[in-house]
GUSE-150632 format. One record per residue (C-alpha): residue in three letters; x, y, z; residue number from 0. Coordinates in pm, 1 decimal. Each point is the difference from the previous one (the first is absolute). Last residue first. Layout:
N
+-----+----------+----------+----------+-----+
:   r :        x :        y :        z :   k :
+-----+----------+----------+----------+-----+
: ALA :        X :        Y :        Z : NUM :
...
+-----+----------+----------+----------+-----+
This chain:
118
+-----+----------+----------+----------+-----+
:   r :        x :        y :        z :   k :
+-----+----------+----------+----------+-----+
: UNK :  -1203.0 :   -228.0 :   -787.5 : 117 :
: UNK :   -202.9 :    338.0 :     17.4 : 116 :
: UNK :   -293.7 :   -175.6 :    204.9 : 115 :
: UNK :    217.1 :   -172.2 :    255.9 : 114 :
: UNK :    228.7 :    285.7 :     44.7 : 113 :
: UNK :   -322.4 :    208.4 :     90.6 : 112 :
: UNK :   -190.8 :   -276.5 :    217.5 : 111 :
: UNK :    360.4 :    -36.1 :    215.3 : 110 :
: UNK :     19.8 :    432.6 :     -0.3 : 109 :
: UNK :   -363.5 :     10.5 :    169.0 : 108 :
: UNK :   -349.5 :     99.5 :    -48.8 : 107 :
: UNK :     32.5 :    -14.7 :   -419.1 : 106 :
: UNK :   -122.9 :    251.5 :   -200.5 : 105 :
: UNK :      2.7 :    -53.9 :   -403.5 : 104 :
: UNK :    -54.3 :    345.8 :   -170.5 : 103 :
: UNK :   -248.0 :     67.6 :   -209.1 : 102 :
: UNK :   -340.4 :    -99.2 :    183.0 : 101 :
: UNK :    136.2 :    182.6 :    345.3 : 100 :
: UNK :    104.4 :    280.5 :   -193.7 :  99 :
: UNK :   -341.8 :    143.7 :     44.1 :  98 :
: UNK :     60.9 :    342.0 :     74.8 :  97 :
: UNK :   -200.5 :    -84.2 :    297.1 :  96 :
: UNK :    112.6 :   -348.9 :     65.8 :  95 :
: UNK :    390.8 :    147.3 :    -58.7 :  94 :
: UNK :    -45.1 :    256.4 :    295.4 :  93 :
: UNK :   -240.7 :   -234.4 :    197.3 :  92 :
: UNK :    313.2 :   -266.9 :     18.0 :  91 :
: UNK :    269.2 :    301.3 :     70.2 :  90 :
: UNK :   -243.0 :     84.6 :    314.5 :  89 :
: UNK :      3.5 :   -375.5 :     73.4 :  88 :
: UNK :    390.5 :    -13.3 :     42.0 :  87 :
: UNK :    108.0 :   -187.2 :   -342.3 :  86 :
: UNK :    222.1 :   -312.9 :     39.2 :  85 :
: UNK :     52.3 :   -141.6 :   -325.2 :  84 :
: UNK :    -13.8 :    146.9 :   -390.7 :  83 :
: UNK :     65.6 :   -253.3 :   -235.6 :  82 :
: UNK :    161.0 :     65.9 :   -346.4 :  81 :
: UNK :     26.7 :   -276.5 :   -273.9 :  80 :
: UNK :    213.8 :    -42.8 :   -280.5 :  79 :
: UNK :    -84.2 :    -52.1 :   -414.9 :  78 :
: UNK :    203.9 :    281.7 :    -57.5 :  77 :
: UNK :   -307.8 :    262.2 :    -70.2 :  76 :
: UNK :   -151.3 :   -119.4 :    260.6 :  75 :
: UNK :    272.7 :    110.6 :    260.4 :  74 :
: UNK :     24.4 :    319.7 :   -166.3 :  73 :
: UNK :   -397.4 :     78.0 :     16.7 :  72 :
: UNK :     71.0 :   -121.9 :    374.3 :  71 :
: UNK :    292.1 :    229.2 :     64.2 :  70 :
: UNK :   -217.0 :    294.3 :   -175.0 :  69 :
: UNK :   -298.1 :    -44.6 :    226.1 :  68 :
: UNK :    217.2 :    -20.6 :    317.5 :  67 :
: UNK :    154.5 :    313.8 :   -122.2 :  66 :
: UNK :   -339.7 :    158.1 :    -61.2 :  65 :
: UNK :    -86.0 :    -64.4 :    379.7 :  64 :
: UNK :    307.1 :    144.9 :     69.9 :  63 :
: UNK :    -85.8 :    359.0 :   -158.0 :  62 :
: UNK :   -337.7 :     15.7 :    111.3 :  61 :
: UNK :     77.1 :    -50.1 :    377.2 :  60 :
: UNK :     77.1 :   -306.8 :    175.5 :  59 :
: UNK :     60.5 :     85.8 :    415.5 :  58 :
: UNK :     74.8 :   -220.4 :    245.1 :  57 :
: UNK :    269.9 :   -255.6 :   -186.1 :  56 :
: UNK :    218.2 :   -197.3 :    248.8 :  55 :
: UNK :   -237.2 :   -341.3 :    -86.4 :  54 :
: UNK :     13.0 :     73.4 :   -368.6 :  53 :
: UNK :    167.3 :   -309.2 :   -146.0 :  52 :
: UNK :     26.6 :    -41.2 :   -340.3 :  51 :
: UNK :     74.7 :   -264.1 :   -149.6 :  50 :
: UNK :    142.8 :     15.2 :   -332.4 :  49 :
: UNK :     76.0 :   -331.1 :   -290.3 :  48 :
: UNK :    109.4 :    207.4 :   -278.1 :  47 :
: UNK :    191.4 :   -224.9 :   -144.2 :  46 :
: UNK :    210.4 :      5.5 :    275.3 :  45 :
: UNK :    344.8 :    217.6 :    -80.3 :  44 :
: UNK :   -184.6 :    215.7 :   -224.7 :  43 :
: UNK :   -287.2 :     81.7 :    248.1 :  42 :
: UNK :    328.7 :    109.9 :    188.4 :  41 :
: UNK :     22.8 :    294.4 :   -207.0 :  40 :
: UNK :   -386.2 :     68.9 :    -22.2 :  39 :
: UNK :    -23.7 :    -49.5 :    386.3 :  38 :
: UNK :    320.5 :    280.1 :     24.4 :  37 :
: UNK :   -171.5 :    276.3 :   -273.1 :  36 :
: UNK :   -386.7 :    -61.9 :    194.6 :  35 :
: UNK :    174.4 :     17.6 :    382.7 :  34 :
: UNK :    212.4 :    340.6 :   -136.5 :  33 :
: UNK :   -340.6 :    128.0 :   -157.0 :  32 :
: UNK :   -233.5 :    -99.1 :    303.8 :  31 :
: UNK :    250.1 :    170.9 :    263.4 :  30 :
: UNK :      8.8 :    354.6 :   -213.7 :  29 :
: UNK :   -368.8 :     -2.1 :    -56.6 :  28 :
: UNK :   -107.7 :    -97.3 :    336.5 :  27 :
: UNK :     -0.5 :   -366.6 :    130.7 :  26 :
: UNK :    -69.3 :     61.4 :    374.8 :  25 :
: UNK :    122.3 :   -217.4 :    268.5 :  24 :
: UNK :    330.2 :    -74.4 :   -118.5 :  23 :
: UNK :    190.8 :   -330.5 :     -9.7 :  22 :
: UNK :   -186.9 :   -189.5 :   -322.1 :  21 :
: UNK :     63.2 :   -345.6 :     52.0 :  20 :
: UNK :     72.8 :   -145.9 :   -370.4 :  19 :
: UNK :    -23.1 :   -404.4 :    -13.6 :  18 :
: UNK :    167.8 :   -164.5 :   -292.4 :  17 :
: UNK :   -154.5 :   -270.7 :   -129.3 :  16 :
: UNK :    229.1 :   -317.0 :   -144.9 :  15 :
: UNK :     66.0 :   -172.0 :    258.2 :  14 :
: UNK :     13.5 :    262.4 :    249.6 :  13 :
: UNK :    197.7 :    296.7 :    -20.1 :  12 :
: UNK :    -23.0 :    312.6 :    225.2 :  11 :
: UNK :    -17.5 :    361.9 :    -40.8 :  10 :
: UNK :     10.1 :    251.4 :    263.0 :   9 :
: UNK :   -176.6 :    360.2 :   -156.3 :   8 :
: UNK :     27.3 :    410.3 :     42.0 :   7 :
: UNK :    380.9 :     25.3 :     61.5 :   6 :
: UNK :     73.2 :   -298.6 :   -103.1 :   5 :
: UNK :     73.0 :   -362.2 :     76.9 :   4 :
: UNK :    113.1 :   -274.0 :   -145.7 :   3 :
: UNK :   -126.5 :   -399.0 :    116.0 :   2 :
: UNK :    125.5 :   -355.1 :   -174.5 :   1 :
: UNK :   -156.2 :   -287.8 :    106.0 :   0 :
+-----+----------+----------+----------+-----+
């Protein structure tokens, strides 16, 4: 299992997934464009096999909800698969109501994620 870190994200191998843990509470524009530039480049490296894991993420404006829409556009595009895992239940109601829920696959933890991506 390999694992990098970042400023913004800690990155972690498994199999063949890699699992992104986003380290700031609020994805804002200048957070969501370093995290989208850095989960394209490793997208690469994985065949763009992402989790995502949210579970230090408070806030989700505009801007990083359209990040998460562009990483899974990406992800489709390359025949991968992004999972979203451990959303507070504020960030839940955020993407139910803007209803990302039925676009993006949401998974309650990081083992259902890498299990759906692999």
């Amino acid at each position: 299992m390999a694992h990098t870190e970042s400023t913004y994200i800690s990155l972690e191998t498994h199999g063949r997934a890699t699992v992104a843990r986003i380290e700031c509470e609020k994805l804002a524009n200048r957070e969501a464009q370093v995290i989208e530039a850095e989960l394209n480049a490793e997208g690469e490296k994985c065949a763009f096999r992402l989790v995502v894991d949210l579970s230090q993420v408070t806030m989700l404006p505009s801007i990083g909800l359209g990040m998460l829409v562009s990483l899974h556009r990406k992800c489709k595009e390359k025949a991968g698969r992004l999972a979203i895992c451990n959303l507070s239940p504020d960030l839940l109601n955020v993407l139910k109501l803007t209803h990302l829920d039925r676009l993006l696959t949401i998974c309650k933890d990081r083992e259902a994620a890498i299990k759906t991506v692999q």
